[in-house]
C-alpha positions, 0 to 999 in steps of 0.5 A: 474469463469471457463468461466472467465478464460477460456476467458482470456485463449483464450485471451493469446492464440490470443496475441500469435498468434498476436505477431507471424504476421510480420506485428504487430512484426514490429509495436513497439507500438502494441508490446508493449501493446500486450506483456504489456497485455500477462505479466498480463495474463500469471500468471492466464493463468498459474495457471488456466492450472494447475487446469485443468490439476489437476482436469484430475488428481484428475478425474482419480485417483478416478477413478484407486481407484475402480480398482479391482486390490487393489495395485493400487487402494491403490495407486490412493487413496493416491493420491487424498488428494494431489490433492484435497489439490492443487486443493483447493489452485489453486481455491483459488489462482484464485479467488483472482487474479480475483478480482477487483484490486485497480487502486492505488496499483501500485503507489508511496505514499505520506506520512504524519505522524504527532505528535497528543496527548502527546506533546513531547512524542507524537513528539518522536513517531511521529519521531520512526514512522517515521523512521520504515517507512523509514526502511521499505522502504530501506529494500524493494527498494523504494526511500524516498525524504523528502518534509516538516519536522518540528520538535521538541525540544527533536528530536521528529517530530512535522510533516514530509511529505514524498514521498516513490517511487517504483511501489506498495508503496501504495499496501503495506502501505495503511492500516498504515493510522489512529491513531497510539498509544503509551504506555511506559514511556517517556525519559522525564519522570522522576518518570517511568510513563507509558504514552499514546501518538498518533501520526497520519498517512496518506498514500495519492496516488501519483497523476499525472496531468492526474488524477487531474485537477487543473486550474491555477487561482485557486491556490495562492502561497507563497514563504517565507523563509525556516524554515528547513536545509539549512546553511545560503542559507535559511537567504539569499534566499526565497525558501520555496513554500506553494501552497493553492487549493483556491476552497477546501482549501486544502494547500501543503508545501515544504521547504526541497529543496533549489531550489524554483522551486524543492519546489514547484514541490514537493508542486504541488505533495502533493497537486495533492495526497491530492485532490485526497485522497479527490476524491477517499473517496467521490468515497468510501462513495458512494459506500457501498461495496467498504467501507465494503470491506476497513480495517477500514476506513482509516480515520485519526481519527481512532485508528488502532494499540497500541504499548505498550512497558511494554509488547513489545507487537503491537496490531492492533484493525482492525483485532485483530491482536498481535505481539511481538518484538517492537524493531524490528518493529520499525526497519522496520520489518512490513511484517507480518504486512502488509501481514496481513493486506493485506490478510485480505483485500483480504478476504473481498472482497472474501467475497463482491464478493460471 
């Protein structure tokens, strides 16, 4: 690890030099890659110019504690577990910044959650999960834009997709993806019943053109008229937009906008983020490290996490995971959750990389 980062140190240390030269500072492009390229250094730069500067600290206190002057041997060895502690923290710290990182973790997301079994109930939490991540989203700065919402007769949601923007969405969410189960007693219920419902979740890379290919004569698309909001516009004007990817099969809808072309640019973008999904678990399948280091598979099918009312208790089954307050939760309040999640998944791949 020392040799890795004392390249990088190097690295930093030349971009430095480059910037300097008045013939790259007049170059607005190469400055901005240089200063680019400085700015993902310098943190790891930093911490590894702490750790050395640590260990000459930690070396001569150990040394000063076998002086024969006993005050200031005492001294020295009070504070080698200080140092010892900061060296450790530092290393780890380290170690985790040279990992491999996700090249997806720095994109917007596209977000489908869907009611699954339990009918109205499950559209009821399908409607609560719905809203805890747009919470989550408002709390953290990220912009939410609707794309294609169906919902229920009770104001439950039968299906919504959505996009979430802001660099990182998908560094934060990717671990929601999976089945999501419910225990509580139902508006609906009359006889005060604990029910069981599911709802599901997918959290999809937003895809750019330049990550996917899609030649025109293998799409089909539809335009018909929006079942959504919209006043009288959507009795008058055809602009919902479903576009199917003929070779896959793979289908995106938008009827939020009113403006057909908004609808299919919104479409465009949903199904660019799905064949890509599609792209990247081919990728994971065959690459065995790469799925044991995943938290869970991230497949719809899975069951991740129980929210059970009576006891105002979430459970997450990947990681064992127990928290308490479900109304705060659901009002958006999942970073420990996330964090979790998160260091566990950072864990793993320590664990991969050893």
């Amino acid at each position: 690890m020392d040799e890795k980062l004392e390249t990088l140190a190097r690295r930093s240390d030349e971009i430095d030099e480059l910037l300097a030269r008045p013939e790259v500072a007049s170059d607005t492009e190469q400055v901005t890659k240089l200063a680019k390229e400085r700015a993902g250094l310098q943190p790891i730069v930093e911490s590894y110019r702490q750790l050395v500067a640590a260990r000459g600290e930690l070396a001569d206190a150990e040394a000063l504690a076998k002086d024969p002057d006993p005050e200031l041997a005492a001294m020295a060895r009070e504070e080698v577990p200080a140092l010892s502690a900061r060296i450790e923290r530092l290393d780890s710290e380290l170690r985790a910044a040279l990992l491999p990182k996700d090249p997806n973790d720095d994109k917007s997301i596209i977000m489908e959650v869907r009611s699954a079994t339990g009918g109205e109930e499950a559209a009821l939490f399908a409607g609560d999960l719905y809203r805890m991540y747009l919470r989550y989203a408002q709390l953290h700065k990220l912009k939410v834009d609707v794309v294609d919402v169906s919902e229920s007769g009770q104001h439950g949601i039968k299906e919504v997709v959505f996009e979430i923007s802001g660099r990182g969405a998908y560094g934060l969410l990717k671990h929601e993806s999976g089945v999501h189960r419910v225990q509580r007693v139902p508006a609906t219920e009359a006889q005060g019943r604990i029910h069981t419902s599911t709802a599901t979740v997918a959290v999809l890379p937003k895809a750019e053109e330049v990550d996917i290919d899609i030649k025109p004569d293998e799409l089909r698309i539809d335009i018909f008229h929006s079942g959504g909001p919209g006043g009288q516009n959507v009795n008058k004007v055809a602009t919902a937009v479903r576009v199917v990817h003929l070779p896959t099969g793979t289908m995106a809808v938008s009827q939020d906008e009113r403006s057909q072309l908004k609808n299919k640019t919104k479409a465009m973008t949903v199904l660019r983020s799905r064949l890509l999904e599609h792209k990247i678990r081919e990728r994971e399948a065959q690459t065995s490290a790469a799925r044991r280091s995943m938290v869970g598979s991230g497949d719809r099918s899975e069951k991740i996490r129980t929210y059970n009312f009576p006891q105002d208790r979430l459970t997450d089954h990947r990681i064992g995971l127990t928290v308490h307050g479900l109304e705060s939760i659901l009002d958006g309040q999942i970073d420990a959750i996330v964090e979790a999640l998160r260091q566990d998944e950072q864990t793993r791949l320590l664990q991969d990389d050893a």
